[in-house]
Structure formats: structure tokens, C-alpha cells
C-alpha positions, 0 to 999 in steps of 0.5 A: 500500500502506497503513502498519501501523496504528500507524505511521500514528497515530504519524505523524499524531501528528508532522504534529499537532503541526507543524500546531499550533505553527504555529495557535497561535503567535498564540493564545500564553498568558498571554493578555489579563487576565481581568475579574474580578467576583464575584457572590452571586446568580443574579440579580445583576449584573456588578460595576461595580469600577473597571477600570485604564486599559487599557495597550495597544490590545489591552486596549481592544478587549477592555474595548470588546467583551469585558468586555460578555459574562457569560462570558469565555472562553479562546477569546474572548480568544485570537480578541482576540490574533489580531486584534492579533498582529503575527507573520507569520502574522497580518499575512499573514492580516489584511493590507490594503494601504491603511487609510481613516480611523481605524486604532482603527476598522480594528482594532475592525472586525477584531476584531469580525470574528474575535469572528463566526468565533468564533461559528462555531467555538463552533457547530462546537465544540457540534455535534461534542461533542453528536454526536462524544463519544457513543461515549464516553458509551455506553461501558460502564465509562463508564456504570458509574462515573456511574450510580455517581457520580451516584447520589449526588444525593437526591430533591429536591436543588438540583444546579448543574453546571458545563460541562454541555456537550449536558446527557449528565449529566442522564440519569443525576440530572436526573429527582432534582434539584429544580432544577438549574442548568447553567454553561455559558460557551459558548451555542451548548450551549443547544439541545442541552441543552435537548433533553436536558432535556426528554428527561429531565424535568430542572427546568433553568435555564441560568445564564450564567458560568463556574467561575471565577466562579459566579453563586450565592449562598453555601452554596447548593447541595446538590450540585456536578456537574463531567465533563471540565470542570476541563480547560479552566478558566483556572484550577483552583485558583478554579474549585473554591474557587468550587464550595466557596464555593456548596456547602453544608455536608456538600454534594457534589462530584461530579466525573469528569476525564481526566488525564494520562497515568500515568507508566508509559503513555509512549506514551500520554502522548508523544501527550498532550504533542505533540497539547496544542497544537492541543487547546488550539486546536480543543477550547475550552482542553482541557488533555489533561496536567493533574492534578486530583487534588492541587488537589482534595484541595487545596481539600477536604482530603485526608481529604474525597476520595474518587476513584480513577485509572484508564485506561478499559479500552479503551485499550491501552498503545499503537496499534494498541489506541488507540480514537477518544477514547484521549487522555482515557483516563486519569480520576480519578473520584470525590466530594469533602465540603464539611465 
């Protein structure tokens, strides 16, 4: 005999987050420092700054083989912790019972190990969001506010989104914009939102980086593009300093975000907090408790913003009216002017 509905999601809920504590007890934050580099053009190249001399093993492995990459991700360098963890899980998982030769080598050898798993879990991470989120997308409440939101791009705007994922978006304004430039730090989306390019006859052109650090020129942009991005970004103050770096004036912001859960949806928000965990694990650093209201209101101005927060109106209060995707319920949707 089955358990009601609800009690069984509550109870996966409390089996999530045990199972969680558990995988990322050795992808533990603060992580590894970022390589920071500024760059004015689409064209220009990763700035060749001075670097501090590394100050462990696992700052070298990251110099050696991470700071190569135009994108340095969240996951990228918790894979790079991983490979240098000394908890028991780690040195269970990468125990060898005898190391020939250089121990460095061994240790590089590892982390180029994890750094091909990690690969795998990027692909895996494509595919599902490409397929698993268009239920999501063919919401109708969802359809509504971006065919809204994103009526907004003009015929002939130069549009950059950033995080345009399997490219869901380019539906919606691709066939307006002049060109439009998508950021997206992991590559395994490219042939996904390739497709939905083509599909749309949007002029596209895949720029590799990251929000933190956009590879575009000054005042630049007619229009800035974010959904469900601002989630897994290292950090969100930067991030939307550089979306206003590259806007030009009287540019706009478009931006659709889930949130944390408003203060009266306890349920709903005791289930964002015990399943973060392995979110941040299996979902490439989605934060499912941020708040980006105040950050954009922050960077903008507040008398710039112009959004609302919402529960999409699917999902109830709690089980058993929870649908698949009930943890990104809550949104802040909405468009920002760079004055």
C-alpha cells in the first residue's frame, strides 16, 4: 500500500537532503579563487595580469588546467576540490594503494580525470534542461509574462543574453534582434541552441564567458536578456554591474528569476532550504533561496525597476498541489533602465 501523496514528497524531501550533505561535503564553498580578467571586446583576449604564486597544490592544478578555459565555472572548480579533498569520502573514492613516480603527476592525472566526468555531467546537465524544463516553458502564465517581457526588444536591436541555456528565449525576440549574442559558460548548450536558432531565424553568435565577466565592449548593447540565470552566478552583485557596464544608455534589462520562497509559503520554502544542497550539486550552482530583487534595484536604482513577485499559479501552498518544477515557483519578473 502506497503513502498519501504528500507524505511521500515530504519524505523524499528528508532522504534529499541526507543524500546531499553527504555529495557535497567535498564540493564545500568558498571554493578555489576565481581568475579574474576583464575584457572590452568580443574579440579580445584573456588578460595576461600577473597571477600570485599559487599557495597550495590545489591552486596549481587549477592555474595548470583551469585558468586555460574562457569560462570558469562553479562546477569546474568544485570537480578541482574533489580531486584534492582529503575527507573520507574522497580518499575512499580516489584511493590507490601504491603511487609510481611523481605524486604532482598522480594528482594532475586525477584531476584531469574528474575535469572528463565533468564533461559528462555538463552533457547530462544540457540534455535534461533542453528536454526536462519544457513543461515549464509551455506553461501558460509562463508564456504570458515573456511574450510580455520580451516584447520589449525593437526591430533591429543588438540583444546579448546571458545563460541562454537550449536558446527557449529566442522564440519569443530572436526573429527582432539584429544580432544577438548568447553567454553561455557551459558548451555542451551549443547544439541545442543552435537548433533553436535556426528554428527561429535568430542572427546568433555564441560568445564564450560568463556574467561575471562579459566579453563586450562598453555601452554596447541595446538590450540585456537574463531567465533563471542570476541563480547560479558566483556572484550577483558583478554579474549585473557587468550587464550595466555593456548596456547602453536608456538600454534594457530584461530579466525573469525564481526566488525564494515568500515568507508566508513555509512549506514551500522548508523544501527550498533542505533540497539547496544537492541543487547546488546536480543543477550547475542553482541557488533555489536567493533574492534578486534588492541587488537589482541595487545596481539600477530603485526608481529604474520595474518587476513584480509572484508564485506561478500552479503551485499550491503545499503537496499534494506541488507540480514537477514547484521549487522555482516563486519569480520576480520584470525590466530594469540603464539611465
Amino acid at each position: 500500500m502506497f503513502i498519501a501523496t504528500g507524505t511521500s514528497r515530504i519524505i523524499l524531501i528528508l532522504l534529499w537532503t541526507i543524500a546531499s550533505s553527504v555529495l557535497v561535503s567535498c564540493y564545500r564553498l568558498p571554493l578555489l579563487p576565481n581568475n579574474t580578467h576583464k575584457r572590452s571586446t568580443v574579440s579580445s583576449s584573456i588578460s595576461n595580469s600577473k597571477q600570485e604564486p599559487p599557495k597550495s597544490f590545489g591552486q596549481q592544478i587549477e592555474n595548470d588546467l583551469l585558468l586555460s578555459s574562457t569560462a570558469t565555472t562553479t562546477r569546474r572548480r568544485a570537480l578541482m576540490n574533489g580531486a584534492t579533498c582529503t575527507c573520507a569520502f574522497c580518499s575512499a573514492l580516489f584511493y590507490t594503494p601504491q603511487v609510481h613516480g611523481d605524486d604532482e603527476i598522480w594528482m594532475l592525472d586525477k584531476a584531469e580525470e574528474r575535469l572528463a566526468q565533468e564533461k559528462t555531467m555538463e552533457a547530462r546537465f544540457a540534455r535534461v534542461m533542453a528536454g526536462g524544463m519544457k513543461d515549464y516553458e509551455g506553461w501558460d502564465q509562463v508564456r504570458k509574462f515573456k511574450t510580455n517581457i520580451f516584447s520589449k526588444v525593437k526591430k533591429g536591436d543588438t540583444v546579448l543574453e546571458i545563460g541562454v541555456g537550449s536558446g527557449p528565449n529566442l522564440d519569443y525576440y530572436g526573429h527582432k534582434a539584429k544580432q544577438v549574442l548568447a553567454v553561455e559558460p557551459n558548451r555542451m548548450f551549443d547544439e541545442y541552441v543552435y537548433s533553436a536558432a535556426v528554428r527561429s531565424n535568430t542572427p546568433l553568435k555564441i560568445v564564450p564567458g560568463r556574467a561575471e565577466e562579459i566579453p563586450v565592449a562598453d555601452n554596447s548593447v541595446d538590450v540585456v536578456v537574463g531567465t533563471m540565470v542570476l541563480c547560479s552566478v558566483n556572484d550577483v552583485i558583478e554579474s549585473l554591474q557587468e550587464v550595466h557596464r555593456i548596456l547602453k544608455p536608456g538600454g534594457l534589462y530584461l530579466f525573469t528569476e525564481h526566488t525564494k520562497a515568500p515568507d508566508d509559503w513555509q512549506l514551500l520554502g522548508l523544501a527550498q532550504t533542505v533540497t539547496e544542497p544537492l541543487q547546488l550539486k546536480l543543477a550547475e550552482g542553482c541557488h533555489l533561496r536567493r533574492n534578486p530583487k534588492p541587488k537589482i534595484e541595487q545596481v539600477f536604482g530603485t526608481a529604474n525597476v520595474k518587476a513584480s513577485s509572484f508564485v506561478l499559479d500552479n503551485t499550491g501552498k503545499a503537496p499534494p498541489n506541488w507540480p514537477p518544477h514547484f521549487l522555482l515557483a516563486p519569480h520576480y519578473v520584470g525590466y530594469a533602465t540603464k539611465v
